[in-house]
C-alpha positions in Angstrom: 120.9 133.2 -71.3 122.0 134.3 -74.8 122.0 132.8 -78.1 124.3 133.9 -81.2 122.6 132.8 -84.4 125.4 132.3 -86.7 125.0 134.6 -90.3 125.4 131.2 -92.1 122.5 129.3 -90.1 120.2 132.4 -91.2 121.2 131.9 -94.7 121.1 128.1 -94.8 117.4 128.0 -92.9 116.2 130.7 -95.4 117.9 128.7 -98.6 116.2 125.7 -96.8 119.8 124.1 -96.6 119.4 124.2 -92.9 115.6 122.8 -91.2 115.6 122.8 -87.1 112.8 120.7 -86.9 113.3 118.3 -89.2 117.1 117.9 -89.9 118.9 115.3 -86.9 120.6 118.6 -85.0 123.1 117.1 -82.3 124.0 119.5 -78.5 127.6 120.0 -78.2 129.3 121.4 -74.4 131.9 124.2 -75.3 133.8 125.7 -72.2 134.7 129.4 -71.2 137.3 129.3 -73.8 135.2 129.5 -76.6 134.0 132.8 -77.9 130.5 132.8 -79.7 130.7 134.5 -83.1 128.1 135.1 -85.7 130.9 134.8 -87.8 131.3 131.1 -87.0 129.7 129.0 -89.8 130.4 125.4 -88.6 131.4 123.0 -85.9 135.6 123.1 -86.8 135.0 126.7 -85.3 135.1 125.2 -81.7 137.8 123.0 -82.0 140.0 122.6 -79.1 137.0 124.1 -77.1 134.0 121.4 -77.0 134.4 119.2 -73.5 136.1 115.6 -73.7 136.6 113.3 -70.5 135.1 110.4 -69.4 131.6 109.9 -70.6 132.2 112.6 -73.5 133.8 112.4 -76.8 134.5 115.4 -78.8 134.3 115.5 -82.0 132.3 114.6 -84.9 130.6 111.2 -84.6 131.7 111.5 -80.9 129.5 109.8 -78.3 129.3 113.7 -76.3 127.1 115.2 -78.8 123.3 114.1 -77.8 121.0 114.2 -80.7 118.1 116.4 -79.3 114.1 115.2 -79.9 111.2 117.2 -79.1 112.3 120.0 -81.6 109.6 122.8 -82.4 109.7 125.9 -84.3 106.9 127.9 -83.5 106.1 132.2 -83.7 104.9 134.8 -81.7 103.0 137.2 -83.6 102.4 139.3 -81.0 106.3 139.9 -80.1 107.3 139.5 -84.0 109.5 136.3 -83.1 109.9 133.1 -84.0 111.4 130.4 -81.9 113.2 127.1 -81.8 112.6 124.7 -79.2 113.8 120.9 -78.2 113.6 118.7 -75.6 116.2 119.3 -72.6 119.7 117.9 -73.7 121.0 115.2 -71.6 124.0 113.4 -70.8 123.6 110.4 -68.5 127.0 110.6 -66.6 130.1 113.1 -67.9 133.4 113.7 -66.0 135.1 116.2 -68.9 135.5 119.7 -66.8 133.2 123.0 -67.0 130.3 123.8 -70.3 129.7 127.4 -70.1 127.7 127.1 -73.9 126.0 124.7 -75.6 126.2 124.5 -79.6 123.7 123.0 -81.8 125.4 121.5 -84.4 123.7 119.5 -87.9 126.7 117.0 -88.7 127.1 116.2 -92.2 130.5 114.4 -92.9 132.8 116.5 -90.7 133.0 119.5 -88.6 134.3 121.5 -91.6 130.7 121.1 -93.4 128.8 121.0 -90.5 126.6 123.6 -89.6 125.8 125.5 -86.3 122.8 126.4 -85.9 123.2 128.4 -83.1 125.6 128.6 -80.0 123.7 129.3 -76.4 125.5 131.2 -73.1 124.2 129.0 -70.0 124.8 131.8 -68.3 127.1 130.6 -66.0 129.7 127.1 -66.0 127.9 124.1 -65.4 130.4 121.4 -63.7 130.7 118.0 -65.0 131.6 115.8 -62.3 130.4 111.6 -63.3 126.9 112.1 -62.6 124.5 113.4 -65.4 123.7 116.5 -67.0 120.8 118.6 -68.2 120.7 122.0 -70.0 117.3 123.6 -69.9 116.6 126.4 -72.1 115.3 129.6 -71.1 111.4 130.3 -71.2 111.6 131.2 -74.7 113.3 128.4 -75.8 116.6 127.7 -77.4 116.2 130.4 -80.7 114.5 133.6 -80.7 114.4 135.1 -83.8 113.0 139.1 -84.0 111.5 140.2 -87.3 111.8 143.5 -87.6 
């Protein structure tokens, strides 16, 4: 499971425009269709690609982007990372076809202004079919961050 940590999330976390664990970041379901970029700065960038069925609405202000809790940024000194971490997204019961990635988005007044913070390959489609939904992270968490 990959992450891409867009060039503008680096920017706005270093400016302090952009704070993991303490801005409200929200988990949005992108199908196959959607190709990560770093160059991708905010959430208008998946347009047309984020899931919507029943139990899903896309979109900012949509009721399928779950606000995430339990977020964590810690570092391992010893591996010269640092790491985001949340508690597992979860979607109680979702009919609105296949998430192959899952985006974590900071919504501000639309998707043109808000931020990714980072898109994450699930490594394979998960299928949505009524019942719920949970995306665990990799052991490492969500981010991994080398310093070089």
């Amino acid at each position: 499971m990959g992450s891409v940590l867009p060039l503008g999330a680096r920017k706005r976390i270093l400016d302090g425009t952009l704070a993991p664990a303490s801005h409200t970041i929200k988990a949005a379901l992108l199908g196959s269709g959607y190709v990560p970029s770093s160059a991708s700065e905010f959430a208008s960038s998946f347009a047309g690609h984020e899931l919507a069925g029943t139990g899903y609405v896309a979109g900012f202000g949509g009721s399928g982007r779950k606000t995430v809790t339990g977020k964590a940024v810690s570092v391992d000194a010893g591996l010269n990372v640092a790491r985001w971490t949340c508690a597992v997204p979860q979607w109680a019961a979702i009919n609105a076809g296949q998430a192959r990635y899952v985006a974590f988005v900071r919504e501000v007044t639309n998707d043109a202004d808000s931020p990714i913070l980072a898109v994450c390959d699930l490594g394979s489609e998960v299928v949505t079919d009524g019942g719920p939904v949970a995306i665990t992270a990799a052991a490492g968490g969500w981010i991994e961050w080398a310093v070089l």
